[in-house]
C-alpha positions as CSV (number, residue, x, y, z in Angstrom):
1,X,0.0,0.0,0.0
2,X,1.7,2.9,-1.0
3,X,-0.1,5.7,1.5
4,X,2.0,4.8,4.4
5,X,-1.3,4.0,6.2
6,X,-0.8,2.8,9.5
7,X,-1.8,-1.2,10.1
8,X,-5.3,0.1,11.9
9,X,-6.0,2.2,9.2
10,X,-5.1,-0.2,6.4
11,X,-7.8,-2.5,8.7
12,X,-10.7,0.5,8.7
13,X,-10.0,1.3,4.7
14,X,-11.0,-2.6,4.0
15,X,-14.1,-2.6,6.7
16,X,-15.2,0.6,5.4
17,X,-15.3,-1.4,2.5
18,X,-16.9,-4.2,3.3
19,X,-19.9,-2.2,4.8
20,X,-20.3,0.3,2.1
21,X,-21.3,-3.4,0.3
22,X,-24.3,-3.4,2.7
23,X,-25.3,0.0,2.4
24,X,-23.4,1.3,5.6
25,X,-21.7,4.9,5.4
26,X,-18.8,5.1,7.9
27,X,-15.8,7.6,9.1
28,X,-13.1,6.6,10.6
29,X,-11.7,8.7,13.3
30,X,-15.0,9.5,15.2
31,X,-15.0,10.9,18.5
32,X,-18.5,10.3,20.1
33,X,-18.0,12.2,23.6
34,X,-14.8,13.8,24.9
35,X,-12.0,11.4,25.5
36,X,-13.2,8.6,23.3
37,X,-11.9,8.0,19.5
38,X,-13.6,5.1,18.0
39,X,-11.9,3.8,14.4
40,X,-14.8,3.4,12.4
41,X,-18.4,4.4,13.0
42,X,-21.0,3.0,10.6
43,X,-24.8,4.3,10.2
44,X,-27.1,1.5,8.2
45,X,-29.7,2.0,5.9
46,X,-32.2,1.9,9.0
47,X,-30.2,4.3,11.6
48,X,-28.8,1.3,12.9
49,X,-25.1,2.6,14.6
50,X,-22.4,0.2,15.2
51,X,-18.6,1.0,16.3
52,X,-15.7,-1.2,15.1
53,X,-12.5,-1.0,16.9
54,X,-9.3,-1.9,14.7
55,X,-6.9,-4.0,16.7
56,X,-3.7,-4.3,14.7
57,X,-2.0,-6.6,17.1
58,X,-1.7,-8.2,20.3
59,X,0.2,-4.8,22.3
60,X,-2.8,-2.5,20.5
61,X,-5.6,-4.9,21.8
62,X,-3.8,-4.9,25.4
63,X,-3.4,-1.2,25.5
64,X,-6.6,-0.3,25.1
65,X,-8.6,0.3,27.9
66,X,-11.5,2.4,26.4
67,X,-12.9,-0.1,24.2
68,X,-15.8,-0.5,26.9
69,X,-16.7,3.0,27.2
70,X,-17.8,3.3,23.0
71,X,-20.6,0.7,23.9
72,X,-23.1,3.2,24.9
73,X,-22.6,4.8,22.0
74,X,-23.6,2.2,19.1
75,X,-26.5,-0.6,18.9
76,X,-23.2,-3.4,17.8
77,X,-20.1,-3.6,18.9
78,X,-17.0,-5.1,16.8
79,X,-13.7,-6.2,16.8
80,X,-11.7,-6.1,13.4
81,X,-8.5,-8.2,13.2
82,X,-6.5,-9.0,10.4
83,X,-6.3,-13.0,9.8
84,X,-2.8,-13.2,12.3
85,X,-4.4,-12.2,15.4
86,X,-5.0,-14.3,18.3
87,X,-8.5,-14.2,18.7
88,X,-8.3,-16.0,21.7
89,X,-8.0,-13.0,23.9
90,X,-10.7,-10.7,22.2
91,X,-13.6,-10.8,24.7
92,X,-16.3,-12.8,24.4
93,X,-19.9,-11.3,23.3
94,X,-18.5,-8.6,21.0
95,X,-19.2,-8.8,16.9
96,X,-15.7,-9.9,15.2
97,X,-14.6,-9.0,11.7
98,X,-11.4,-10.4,9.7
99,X,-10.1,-7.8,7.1
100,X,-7.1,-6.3,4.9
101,X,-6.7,-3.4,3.2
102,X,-9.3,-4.1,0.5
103,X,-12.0,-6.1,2.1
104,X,-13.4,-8.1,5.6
105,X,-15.7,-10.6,6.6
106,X,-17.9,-10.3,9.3
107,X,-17.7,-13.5,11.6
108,X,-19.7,-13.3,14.2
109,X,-22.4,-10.3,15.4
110,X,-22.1,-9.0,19.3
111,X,-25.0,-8.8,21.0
112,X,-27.3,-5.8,20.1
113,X,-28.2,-3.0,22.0
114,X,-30.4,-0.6,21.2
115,X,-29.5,3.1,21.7
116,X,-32.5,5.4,23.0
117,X,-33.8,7.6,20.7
118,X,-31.6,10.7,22.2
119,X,-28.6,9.1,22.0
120,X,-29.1,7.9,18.7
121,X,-30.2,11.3,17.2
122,X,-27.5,13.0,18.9
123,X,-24.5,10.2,17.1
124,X,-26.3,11.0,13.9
125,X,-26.3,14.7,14.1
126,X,-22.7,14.1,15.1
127,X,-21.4,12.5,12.8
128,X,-23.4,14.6,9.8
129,X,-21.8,17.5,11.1
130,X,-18.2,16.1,11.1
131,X,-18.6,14.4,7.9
132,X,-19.5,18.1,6.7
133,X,-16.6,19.6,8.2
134,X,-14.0,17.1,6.8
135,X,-16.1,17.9,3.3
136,X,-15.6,21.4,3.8
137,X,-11.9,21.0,4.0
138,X,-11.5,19.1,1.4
139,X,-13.1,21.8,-0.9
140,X,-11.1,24.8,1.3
141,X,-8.2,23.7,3.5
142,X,-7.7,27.1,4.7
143,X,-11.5,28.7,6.3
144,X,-11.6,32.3,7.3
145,X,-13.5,31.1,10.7
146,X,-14.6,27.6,11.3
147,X,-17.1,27.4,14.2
148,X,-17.3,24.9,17.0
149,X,-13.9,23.3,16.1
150,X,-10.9,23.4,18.1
């Protein structure tokens, strides 16, 4: 791959993927509530919101000890591994995903949870107003005033 992507983000590109297939927009990078930073956030066809956490090894999986706290903020829950990882120390109960850089496979579905109708508006308005902003500057890297953004 010739972007120098990172081995999480080479993992997002090919879930992003993979759920664009099933008529899922995502964006990677998401932060849902200060101090969280989930790697891909996906919105189905029906509102549905799930989180995917990218786990490029065995030190990232052990490092990370937020994972819990994006749970209240999507209706599933996955891990995404590439087809080396040990998946024997992934918790049990989550949704797994195998991928590469141009594609995954969803293995298993976590158990669902269904967001209240607040919490669910407020991801959706969310993430339509980052996706907008990351838009923006695409079109015009250098605003005269941006609002809201740090």
């Amino acid at each position: 791959m010739s972007e120098n992507l990172q081995p999480g983000q080479v993992l997002a590109r090919g879930i992003c993927r993979h759920l664009l297939q099933h008529n899922f927009t995502t964006m990677t990078e998401f932060v849902p509530a200060r101090g969280l930073r989930v790697d891909v956030l996906a919105i189905g066809p029906k509102g549905e919101i799930w989180i995917v956490e990218c786990k490029s090894c065995r030190s990232d999986f052990l490092s990370d000890k937020k994972w819990q706290g994006y749970l209240e903020w999507c209706d599933r829950f996955f891990w995404c591994v590439d087809d080396q990882f040990p998946l024997d120390i992934l918790p049990k109960g989550n949704g797994l995903i195998i991928a590469d850089g141009f594609d995954a496979q969803i293995l298993q579905y976590g158990a669902e949870r269904s967001l209240s109708a607040p919490r669910r508006k407020a991801v959706t308005r969310q993430a339509a107003r980052v996706s907008m902003q990351r838009l923006q500057a695409l079109n015009d890297p250098t605003p005269t005033r941006v609002y809201g953004v740090v």
